[in-house]
C-alpha positions as YAML, in Angstrom:
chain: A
units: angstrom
residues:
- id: 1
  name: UNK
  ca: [54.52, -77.05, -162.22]
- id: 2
  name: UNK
  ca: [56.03, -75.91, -158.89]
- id: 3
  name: UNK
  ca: [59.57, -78.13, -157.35]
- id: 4
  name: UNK
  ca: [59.57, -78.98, -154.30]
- id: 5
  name: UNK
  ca: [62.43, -80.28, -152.62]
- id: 6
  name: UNK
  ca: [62.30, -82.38, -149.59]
- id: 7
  name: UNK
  ca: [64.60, -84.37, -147.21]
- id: 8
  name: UNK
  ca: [64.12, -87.39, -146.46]
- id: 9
  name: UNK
  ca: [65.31, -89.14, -143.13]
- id: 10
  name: UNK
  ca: [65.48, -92.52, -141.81]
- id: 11
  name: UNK
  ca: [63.06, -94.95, -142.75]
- id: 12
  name: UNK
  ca: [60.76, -92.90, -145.31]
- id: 13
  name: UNK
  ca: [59.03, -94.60, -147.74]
- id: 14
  name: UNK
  ca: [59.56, -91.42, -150.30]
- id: 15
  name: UNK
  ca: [63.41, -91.98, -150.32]
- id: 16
  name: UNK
  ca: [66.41, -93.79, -149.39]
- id: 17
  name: UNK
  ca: [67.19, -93.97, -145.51]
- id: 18
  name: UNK
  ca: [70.87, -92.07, -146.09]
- id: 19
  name: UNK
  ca: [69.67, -88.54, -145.76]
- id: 20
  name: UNK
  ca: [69.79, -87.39, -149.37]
- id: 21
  name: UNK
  ca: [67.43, -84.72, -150.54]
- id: 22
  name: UNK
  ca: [64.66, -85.42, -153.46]
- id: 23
  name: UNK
  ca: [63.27, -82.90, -155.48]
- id: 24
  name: UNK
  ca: [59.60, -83.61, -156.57]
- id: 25
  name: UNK
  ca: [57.33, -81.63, -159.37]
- id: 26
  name: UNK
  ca: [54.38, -80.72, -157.61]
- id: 27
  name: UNK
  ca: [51.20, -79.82, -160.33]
- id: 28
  name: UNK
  ca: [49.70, -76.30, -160.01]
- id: 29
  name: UNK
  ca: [46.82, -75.89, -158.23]
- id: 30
  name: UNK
  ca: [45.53, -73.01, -159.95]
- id: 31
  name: UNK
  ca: [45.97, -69.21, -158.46]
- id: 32
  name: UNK
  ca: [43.01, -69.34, -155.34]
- id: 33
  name: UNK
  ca: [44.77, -68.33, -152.49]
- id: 34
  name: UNK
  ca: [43.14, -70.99, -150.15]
- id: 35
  name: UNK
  ca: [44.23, -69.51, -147.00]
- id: 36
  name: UNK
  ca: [41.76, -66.60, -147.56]
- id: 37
  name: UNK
  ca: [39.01, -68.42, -148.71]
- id: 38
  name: UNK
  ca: [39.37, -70.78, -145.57]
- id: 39
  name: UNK
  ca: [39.49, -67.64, -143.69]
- id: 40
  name: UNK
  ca: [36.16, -66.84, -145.19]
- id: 41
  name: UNK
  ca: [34.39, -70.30, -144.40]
- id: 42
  name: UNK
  ca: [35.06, -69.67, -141.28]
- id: 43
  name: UNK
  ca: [33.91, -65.86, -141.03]
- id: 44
  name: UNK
  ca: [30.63, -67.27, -142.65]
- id: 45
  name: UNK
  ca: [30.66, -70.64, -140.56]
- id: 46
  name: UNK
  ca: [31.10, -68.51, -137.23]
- id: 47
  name: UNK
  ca: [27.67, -65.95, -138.05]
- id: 48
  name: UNK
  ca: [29.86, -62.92, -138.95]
- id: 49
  name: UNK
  ca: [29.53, -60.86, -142.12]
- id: 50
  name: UNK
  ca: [32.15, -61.12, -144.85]
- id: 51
  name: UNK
  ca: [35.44, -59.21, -144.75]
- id: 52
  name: UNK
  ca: [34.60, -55.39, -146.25]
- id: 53
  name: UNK
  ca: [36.67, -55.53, -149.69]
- id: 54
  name: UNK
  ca: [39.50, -52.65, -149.73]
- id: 55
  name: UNK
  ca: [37.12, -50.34, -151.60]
- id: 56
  name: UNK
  ca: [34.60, -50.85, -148.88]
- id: 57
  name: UNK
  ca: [37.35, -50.47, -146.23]
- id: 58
  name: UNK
  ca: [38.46, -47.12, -147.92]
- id: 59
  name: UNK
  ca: [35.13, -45.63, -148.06]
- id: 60
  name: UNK
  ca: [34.25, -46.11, -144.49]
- id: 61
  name: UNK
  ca: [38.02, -44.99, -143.43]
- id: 62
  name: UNK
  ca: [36.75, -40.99, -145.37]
- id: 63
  name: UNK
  ca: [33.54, -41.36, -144.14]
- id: 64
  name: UNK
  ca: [34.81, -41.58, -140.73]
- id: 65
  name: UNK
  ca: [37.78, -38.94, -141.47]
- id: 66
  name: UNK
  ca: [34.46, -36.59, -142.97]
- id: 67
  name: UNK
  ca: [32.65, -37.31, -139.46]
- id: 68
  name: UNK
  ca: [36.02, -36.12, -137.25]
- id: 69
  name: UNK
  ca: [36.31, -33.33, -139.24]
- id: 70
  name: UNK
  ca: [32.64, -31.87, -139.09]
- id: 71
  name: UNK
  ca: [32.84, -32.51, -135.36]
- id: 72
  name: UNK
  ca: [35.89, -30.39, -135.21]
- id: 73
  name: UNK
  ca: [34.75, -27.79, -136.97]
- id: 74
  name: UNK
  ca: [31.07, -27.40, -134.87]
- id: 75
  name: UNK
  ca: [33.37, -27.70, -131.81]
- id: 76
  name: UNK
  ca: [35.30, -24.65, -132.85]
- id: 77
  name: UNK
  ca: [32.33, -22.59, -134.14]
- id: 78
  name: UNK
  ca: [31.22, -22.95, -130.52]
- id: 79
  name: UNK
  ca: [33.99, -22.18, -128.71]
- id: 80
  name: UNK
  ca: [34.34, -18.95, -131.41]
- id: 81
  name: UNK
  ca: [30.83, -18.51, -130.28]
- id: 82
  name: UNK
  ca: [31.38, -18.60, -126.91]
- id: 83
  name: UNK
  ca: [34.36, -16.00, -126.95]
- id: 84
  name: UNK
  ca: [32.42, -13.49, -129.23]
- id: 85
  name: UNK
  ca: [28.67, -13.28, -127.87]
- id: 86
  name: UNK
  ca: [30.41, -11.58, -123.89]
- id: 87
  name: UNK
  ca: [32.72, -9.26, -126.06]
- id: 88
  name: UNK
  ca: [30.41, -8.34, -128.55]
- id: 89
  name: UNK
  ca: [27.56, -7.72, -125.65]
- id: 90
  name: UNK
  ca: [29.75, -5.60, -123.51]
- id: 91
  name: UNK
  ca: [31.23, -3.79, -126.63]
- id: 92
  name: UNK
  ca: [27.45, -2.32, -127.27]
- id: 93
  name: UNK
  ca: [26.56, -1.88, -123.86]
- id: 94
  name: UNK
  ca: [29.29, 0.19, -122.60]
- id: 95
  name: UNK
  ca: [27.83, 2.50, -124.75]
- id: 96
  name: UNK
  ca: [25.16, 2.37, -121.76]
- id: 97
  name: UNK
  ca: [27.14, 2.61, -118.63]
- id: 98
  name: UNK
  ca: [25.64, 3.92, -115.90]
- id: 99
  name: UNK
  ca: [28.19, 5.24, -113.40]
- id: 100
  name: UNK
  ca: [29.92, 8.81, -113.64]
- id: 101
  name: UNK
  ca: [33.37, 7.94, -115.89]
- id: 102
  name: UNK
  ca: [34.64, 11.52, -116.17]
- id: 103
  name: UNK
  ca: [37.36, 11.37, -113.48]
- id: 104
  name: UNK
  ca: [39.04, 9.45, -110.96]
- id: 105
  name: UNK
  ca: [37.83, 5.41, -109.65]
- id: 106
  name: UNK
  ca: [35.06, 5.54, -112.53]
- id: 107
  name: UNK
  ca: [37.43, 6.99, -115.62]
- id: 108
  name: UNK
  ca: [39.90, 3.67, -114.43]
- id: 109
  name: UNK
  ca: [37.17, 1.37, -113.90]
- id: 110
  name: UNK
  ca: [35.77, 2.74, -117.59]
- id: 111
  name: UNK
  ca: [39.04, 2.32, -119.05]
- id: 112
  name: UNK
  ca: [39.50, -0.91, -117.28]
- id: 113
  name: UNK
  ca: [35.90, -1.91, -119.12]
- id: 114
  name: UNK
  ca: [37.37, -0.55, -122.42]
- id: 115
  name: UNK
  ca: [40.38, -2.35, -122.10]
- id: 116
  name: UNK
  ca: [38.49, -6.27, -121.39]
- id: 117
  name: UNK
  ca: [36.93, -5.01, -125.06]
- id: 118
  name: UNK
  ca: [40.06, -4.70, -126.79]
- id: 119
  name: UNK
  ca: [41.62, -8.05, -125.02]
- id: 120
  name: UNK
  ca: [38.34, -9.76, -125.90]
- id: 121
  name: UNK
  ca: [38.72, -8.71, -129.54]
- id: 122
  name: UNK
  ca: [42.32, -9.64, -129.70]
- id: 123
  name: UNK
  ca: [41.28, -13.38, -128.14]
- id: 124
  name: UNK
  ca: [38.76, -13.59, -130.97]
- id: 125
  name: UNK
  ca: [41.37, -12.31, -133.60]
- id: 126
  name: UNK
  ca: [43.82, -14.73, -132.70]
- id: 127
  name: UNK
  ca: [41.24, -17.68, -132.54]
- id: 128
  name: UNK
  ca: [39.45, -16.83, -135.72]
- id: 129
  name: UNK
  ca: [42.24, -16.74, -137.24]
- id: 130
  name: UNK
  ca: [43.04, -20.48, -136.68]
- id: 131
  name: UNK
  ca: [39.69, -21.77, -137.66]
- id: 132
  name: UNK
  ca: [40.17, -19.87, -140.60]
- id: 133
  name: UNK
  ca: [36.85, -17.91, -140.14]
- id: 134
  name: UNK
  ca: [37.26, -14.90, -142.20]
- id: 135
  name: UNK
  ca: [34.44, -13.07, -141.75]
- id: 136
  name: UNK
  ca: [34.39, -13.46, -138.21]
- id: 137
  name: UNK
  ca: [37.66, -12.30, -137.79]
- id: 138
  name: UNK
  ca: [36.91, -9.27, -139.67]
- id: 139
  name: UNK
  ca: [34.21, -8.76, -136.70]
- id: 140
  name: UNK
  ca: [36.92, -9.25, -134.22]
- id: 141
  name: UNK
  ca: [39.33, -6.90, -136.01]
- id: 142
  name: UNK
  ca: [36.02, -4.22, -135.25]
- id: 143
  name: UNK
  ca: [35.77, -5.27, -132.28]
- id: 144
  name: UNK
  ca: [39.11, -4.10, -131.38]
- id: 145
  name: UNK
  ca: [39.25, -0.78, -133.09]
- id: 146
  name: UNK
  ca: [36.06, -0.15, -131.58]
- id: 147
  name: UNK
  ca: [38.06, -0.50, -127.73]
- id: 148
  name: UNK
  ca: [40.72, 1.52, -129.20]
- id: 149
  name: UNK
  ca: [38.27, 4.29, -130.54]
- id: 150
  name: UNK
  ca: [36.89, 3.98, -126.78]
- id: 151
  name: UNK
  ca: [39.99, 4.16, -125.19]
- id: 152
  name: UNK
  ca: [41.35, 7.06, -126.98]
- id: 153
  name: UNK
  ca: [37.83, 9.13, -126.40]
- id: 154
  name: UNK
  ca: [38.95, 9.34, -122.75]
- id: 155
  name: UNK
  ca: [42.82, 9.03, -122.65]
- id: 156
  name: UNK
  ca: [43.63, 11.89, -125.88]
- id: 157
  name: UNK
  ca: [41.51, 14.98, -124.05]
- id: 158
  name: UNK
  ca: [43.32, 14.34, -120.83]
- id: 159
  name: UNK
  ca: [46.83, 14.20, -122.15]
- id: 160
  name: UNK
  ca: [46.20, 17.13, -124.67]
- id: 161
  name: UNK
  ca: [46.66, 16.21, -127.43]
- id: 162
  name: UNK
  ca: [42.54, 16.35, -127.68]
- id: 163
  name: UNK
  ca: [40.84, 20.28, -127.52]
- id: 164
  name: UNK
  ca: [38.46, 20.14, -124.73]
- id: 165
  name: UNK
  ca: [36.40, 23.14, -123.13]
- id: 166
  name: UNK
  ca: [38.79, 25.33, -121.56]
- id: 167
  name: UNK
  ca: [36.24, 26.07, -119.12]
- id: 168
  name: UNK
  ca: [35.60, 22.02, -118.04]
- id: 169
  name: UNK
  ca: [39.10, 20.48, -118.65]
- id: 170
  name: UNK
  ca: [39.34, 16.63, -118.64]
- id: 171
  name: UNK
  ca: [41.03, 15.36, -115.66]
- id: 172
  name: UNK
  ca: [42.48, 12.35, -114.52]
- id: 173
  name: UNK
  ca: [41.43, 12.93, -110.77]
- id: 174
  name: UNK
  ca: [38.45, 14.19, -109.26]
- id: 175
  name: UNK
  ca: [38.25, 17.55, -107.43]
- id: 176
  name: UNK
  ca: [37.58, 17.09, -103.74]
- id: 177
  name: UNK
  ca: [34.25, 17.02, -103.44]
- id: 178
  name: UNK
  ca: [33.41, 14.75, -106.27]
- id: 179
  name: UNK
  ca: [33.67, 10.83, -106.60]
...
């Protein structure tokens, strides 16, 4: 039994007309929550499916999380893709450079080549490291040593610390004469 207690004005039936309040003992109506089941009359009545259940609502709430985070992680293996295939193809083919690097405008443009390898490998160091690609960022960490190995073929001989032929000595500038 649930009380109830109600106020009765003026000329009510329920009570005397002097304002007083009444209490009343309403019966139980049992524990259907009859708001929500009107609600779902009316979902039915109006064509639309039933209300997912909170199970139902959990399950397509991860499915959906799953789904972001798959996307996420294809959009960084492309844009990890996209930074590694130029720095990994000019990595290998400086290894095929065609213009005379052993002094002057082509040593700096050569070093400046050497250099875009090491920066290249640093980019991909730094960003494989945030998608947590480990064996890519091994690559990377390569990459770079590779631009340092590079880098240090042409700078050691011409600072000494490298023996050269005493006969040819690497120099930083050209002879007249030669580009």
């Amino acid at each position: 039994m649930i009380p109830v207690t109600f106020r009765v004005e003026g000329g009510s039936t329920l009570g005397a007309s002097n304002g007083r309040e009444r209490s009343f003992v309403l019966p139980r109506m049992g524990e259907i929550n009859w708001l929500t089941e009107l609600r779902k009359i009316e979902r039915e009545f109006d064509g639309l499916p039933p209300e997912p259940t909170p199970t139902e609502r959990r399950a397509r709430r991860a499915a959906e999380q799953h789904a972001e985070k798959l996307r996420k992680e294809r959009a960084t293996l492309l844009g990890v893709l996209a930074r590694f295939l130029p720095v990994v193809g000019l990595a290998g083919a400086i290894l095929l450079w065609p213009y005379h690097r052993g002094c002057g405008t082509g040593l700096f443009v050569y070093l400046g080549a050497e250099g875009v390898i090491v920066l290249g490998g640093l980019w991909l160091v730094a960003c494989t490291w945030r998608a947590r690609m480990a064996k890519t960022h091994g690559v990377a960490l390569i990459l770079v040593l590779w631009g340092l190995m590079l880098i240090g073929h042409q700078i050691l001989p011409r600072v000494g610390y490298a023996k050269t032929d005493a006969a040819h000595p690497a120099r930083w500038w050209c002879k007249r004469g030669k580009t």
